[in-house]
N, C-alpha and C positions, 0 to 999 in steps of 0.2 A: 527259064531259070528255075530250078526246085527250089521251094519254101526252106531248104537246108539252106542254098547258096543264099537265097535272099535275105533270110535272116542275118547271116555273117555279111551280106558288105552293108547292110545296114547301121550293125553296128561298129563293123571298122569304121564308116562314114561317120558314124556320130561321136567316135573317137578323135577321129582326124578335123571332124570341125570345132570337139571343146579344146583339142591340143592347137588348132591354128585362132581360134578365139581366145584363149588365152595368150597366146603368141603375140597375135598383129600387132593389140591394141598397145605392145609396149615400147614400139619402135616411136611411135609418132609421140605417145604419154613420153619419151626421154626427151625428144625434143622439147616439148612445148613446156617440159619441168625445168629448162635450163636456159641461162641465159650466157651467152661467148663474148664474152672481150676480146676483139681480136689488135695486137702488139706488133706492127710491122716496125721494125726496126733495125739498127744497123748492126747486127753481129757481129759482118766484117768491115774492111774499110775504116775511114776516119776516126769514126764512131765506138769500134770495136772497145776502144780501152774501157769506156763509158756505160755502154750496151748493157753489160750482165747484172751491173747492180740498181738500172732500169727495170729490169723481170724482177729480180729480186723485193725491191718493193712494191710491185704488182700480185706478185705470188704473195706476199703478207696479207697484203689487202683483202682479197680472194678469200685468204685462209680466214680470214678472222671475221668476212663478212657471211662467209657459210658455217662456222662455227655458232653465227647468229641469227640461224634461219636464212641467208640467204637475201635475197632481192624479191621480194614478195612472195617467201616461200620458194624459192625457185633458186637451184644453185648455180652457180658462177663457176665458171670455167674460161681459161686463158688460153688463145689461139696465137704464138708469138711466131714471125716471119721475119726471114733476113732480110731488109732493103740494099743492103751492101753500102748503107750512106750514099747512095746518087742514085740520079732518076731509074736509071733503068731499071735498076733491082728495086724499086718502090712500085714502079705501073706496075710488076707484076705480083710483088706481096699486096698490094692493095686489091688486087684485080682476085687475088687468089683468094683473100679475106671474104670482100663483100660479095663475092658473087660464086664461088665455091663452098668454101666455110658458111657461107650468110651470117655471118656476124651481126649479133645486134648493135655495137658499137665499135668506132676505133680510139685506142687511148695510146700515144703514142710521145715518145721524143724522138725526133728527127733531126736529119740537117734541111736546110730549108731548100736543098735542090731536090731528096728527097719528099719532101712536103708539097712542094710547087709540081709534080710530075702527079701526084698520088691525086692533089685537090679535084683535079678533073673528074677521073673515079668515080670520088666520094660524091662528088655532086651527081655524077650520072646513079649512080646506087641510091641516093638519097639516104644517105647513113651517118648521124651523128658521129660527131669526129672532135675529142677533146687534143688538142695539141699540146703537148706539157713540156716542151725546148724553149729557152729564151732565142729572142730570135731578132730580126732586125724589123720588127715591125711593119702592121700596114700590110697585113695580109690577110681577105676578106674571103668567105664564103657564106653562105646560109645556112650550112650544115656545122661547121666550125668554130669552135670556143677556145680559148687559149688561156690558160693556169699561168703561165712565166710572164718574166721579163719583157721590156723592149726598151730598145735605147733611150727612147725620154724619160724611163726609168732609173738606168745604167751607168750613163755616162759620166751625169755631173758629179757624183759623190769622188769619183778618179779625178777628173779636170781638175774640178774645184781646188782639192787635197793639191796637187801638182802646185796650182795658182799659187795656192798659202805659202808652198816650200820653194817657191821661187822661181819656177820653171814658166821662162817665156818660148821656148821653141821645142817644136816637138816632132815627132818621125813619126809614120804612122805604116805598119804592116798588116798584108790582110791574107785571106786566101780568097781568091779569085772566082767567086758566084754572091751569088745574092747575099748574104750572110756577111762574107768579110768585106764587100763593097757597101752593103746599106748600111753596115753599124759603124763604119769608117768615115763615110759622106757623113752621118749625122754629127760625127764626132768633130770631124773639121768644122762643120759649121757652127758645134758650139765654142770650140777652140776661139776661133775668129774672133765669136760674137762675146766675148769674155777680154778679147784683146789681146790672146796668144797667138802664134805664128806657124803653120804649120809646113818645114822645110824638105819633107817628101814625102811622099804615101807611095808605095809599091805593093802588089800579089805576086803571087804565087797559086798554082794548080793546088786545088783541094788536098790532091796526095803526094804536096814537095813533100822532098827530106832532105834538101838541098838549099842551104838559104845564103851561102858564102856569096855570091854576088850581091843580095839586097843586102846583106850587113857591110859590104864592104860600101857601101853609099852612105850607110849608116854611120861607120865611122868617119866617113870623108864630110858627114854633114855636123856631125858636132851635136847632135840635141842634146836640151835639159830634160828631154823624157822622150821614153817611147812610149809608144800606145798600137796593143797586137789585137788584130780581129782575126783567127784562124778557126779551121773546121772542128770542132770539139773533140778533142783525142789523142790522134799520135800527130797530127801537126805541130799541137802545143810543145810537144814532148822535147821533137827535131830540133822545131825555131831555139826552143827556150836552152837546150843542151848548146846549139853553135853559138847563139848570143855570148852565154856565159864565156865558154871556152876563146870567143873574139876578144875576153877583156871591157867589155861595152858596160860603162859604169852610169849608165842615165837611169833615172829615176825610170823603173818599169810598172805598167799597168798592162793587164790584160783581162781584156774584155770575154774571151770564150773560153778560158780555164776555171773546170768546178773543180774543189775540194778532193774526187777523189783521183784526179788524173794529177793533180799536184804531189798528194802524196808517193803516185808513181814516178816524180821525177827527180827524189830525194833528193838533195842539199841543190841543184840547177834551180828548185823553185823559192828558194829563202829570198826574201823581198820582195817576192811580187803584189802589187798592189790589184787588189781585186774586188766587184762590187757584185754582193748575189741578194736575192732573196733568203738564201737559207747556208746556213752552216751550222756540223755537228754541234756546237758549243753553245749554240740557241739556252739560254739560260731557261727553259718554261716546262712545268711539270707535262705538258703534251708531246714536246720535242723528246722530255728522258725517256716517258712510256715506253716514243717510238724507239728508239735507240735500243731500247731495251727488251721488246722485241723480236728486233732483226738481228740482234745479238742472238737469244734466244732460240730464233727459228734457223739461224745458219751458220752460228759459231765461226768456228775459223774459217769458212769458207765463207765467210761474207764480204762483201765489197764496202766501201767507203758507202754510204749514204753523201750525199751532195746536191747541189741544186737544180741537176738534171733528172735525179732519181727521187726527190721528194714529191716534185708537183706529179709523177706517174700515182703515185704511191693516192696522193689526194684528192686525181682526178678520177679514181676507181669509186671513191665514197661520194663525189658531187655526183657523176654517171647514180649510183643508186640510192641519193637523194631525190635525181631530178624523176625516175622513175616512178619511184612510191609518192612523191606529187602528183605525179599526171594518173597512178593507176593503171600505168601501161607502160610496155617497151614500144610501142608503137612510135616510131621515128618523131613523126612531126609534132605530138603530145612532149618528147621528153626532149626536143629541142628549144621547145617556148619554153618549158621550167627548169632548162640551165642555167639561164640567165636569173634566174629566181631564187636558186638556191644558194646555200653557204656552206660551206668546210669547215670543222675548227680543227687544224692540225698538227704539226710539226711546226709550221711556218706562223700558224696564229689561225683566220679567221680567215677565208678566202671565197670571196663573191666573184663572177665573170658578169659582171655586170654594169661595165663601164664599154658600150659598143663589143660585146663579146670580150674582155678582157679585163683583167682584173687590177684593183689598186692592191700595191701590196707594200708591205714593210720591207726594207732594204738596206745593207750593209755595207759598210765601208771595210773589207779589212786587208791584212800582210801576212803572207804565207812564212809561219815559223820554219824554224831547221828539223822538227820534225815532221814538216809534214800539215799541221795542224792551222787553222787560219785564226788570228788576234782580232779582233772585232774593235776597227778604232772609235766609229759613229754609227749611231742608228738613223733611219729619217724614218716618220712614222706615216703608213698609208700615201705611199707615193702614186698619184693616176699615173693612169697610162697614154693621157693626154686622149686626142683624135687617133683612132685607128681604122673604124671602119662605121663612117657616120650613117651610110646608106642601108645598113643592115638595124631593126630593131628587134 
């Protein structure tokens, strides 16, 4: 080679190694600057009506927490997957999450057939997993924290109310997996154990939209109240439209209707008796912020806030509490200081720290004619009871 040639690939060499030297080191520096929430959830399916304003207070969260530096410095970004609300579409957004995407975390509402397919997963990934669905309780893992509801939370503020207003018998509808059968079983047995009667329980597939045979048992049976456990969404929507349209005047309660699927069911939802942890009308300068907010970041195209899309929204800031405790996203570091941290949010003050689950405040209220829920009673810091005593 002549000292001409050698000289030039010399320095194309030393070209090409300050242009890939400064190159390489930025692939792996994005990584390790960032940290992925990844959001499996139901786009389509039961869920769908629910779904979008789940992101949406995710995407707040996000925004407001990279607005402030981030999670130790390190920005936040959202990984959201359809589960299509059932198993099968969950084994594979979960699958796609933790082991493609590698997600530092899952922050999710689901249905709990979705959640019971994914749990395996999560466990085999070892990936902190915040569940933010109310749900029917008593569902354990080591990797899993749960921000919602569960029926020893739920149920009495409905029964009870029904008791005061006189109703001895009652009908009970559900949707037929884990969900509308667990929170239905708990509910008869407080029925019972209160001295009410309870003169049918039937399901339905996750995705009726068919109810004219169990109403028609419904009317043949007469109750002073129903009491409905359905898949969160457009089951609500079906059941509660043919109800109405049957003429069925019993005192109604329902157990899996939030705030913003009601507003979707205009005037079909006026009287429903409903028991959540949160509703817009939260009288507390933390609840207006938020409101105010997601007003703010998505105007008219915002969804209802409700009590499926709150605890998403609260479980983004416990995830980057429990973090900046430990000093790490390192799985098993920011799983011990889940349990450790607090939220002050929309809903109040929120610890998971009652066997992975939290006490929380909880309402009684009646779906107005617009749409809106009356807030009748408050109970303050309701446990969660026994849920998962072998987990510490």
């Amino acid at each position: 080679m002549s000292r001409r040639n050698l000289l030039a690939g010399t320095v194309l060499a030393g070209v090409l190694a300050a242009a890939l030297g400064a190159a390489l080191p930025t692939m792996p520096a994005f990584a390790a600057d960032t940290v992925t929430i990844g959001i499996p959830v139901g786009l389509s399916g039961a869920n769908s009506v629910v779904a979008p304003s789940v992101v949406q207070s995710a995407e707040l969260a996000v925004e407001e927490i990279n607005a402030k530096g981030g999670i130790l410095g390190k920005t936040v970004k959202l990984e959201v997957a359809d589960d299509a609300s059932g198993a099968a579409g969950a084994q594979k957004a979960f699958d796609s999450l933790i082991f493609q995407k590698k997600v530092d975390v899952l922050i999710s509402m689901e249905t709990s057939a979705a959640r019971n397919a994914g749990l395996p997963i999560v466990n085999r990934g070892k990936t902190p997993y915040i569940y933010t669905s109310f749900y029917e309780g008593r569902s354990c893992s080591p990797y899993m924290y749960v921000n919602a509801w569960v029926p020893d939370q739920q149920v009495a503020p409905i029964v009870d109310y029904f008791k005061d207003k006189g109703a001895k018998t009652y009908f009970l509808i559900g949707s037929d997996y884990a969900f509308g059968r667990g929170m239905l079983a708990f509910t008869k047995s407080y029925i019972e154990k209160i001295g009410g009667k309870v003169v049918g329980d039937e399901y339905a597939p996750m995705d009726a939209t068919d109810w004219t045979a169990i109403l028609s048992k419904v009317k043949a049976a007469n109750p002073d109240a129903i009491i409905t456990s359905t898949a969160g969404g457009a089951p609500n929507v079906t059941l509660t439209k043919q109800l109405r349209a049957a003429g069925v005047k019993a005192l109604y309660g329902n157990l899996a209707v939030d705030e913003g699927t009601a507003k979707s069911m205009g005037a079909d939802a006026e009287g429903i008796y409903i028991s959540g942890s949160y509703f817009t009308n939260i009288d507390t300068p933390a609840n207006k912020a938020f409101l105010a907010a997601m007003d703010k970041k998505f105007g008219a195209g915002l969804k209802t806030p409700n009590d499926l899309s709150v605890p998403e929204y609260e479980a983004v800031y416990a995830y980057k509490a429990a973090v900046e405790k430990a000093g790490t996203t390192d799985a098993a570091k920011v799983i011990r200081a889940l349990g450790e941290v607090s939220v002050e949010g929309p809903r109040g003050t929120i610890t998971m720290n009652k066997q992975r689950h939290a006490p929380l405040t909880m309402y009684l209220g009646q779906v107005q004619a617009d749409g809106g829920v009356k807030i009748l009673s408050t109970f303050k810091d309701v446990d969660p009871g026994e849920q998962c005593p072998k987990l510490k």
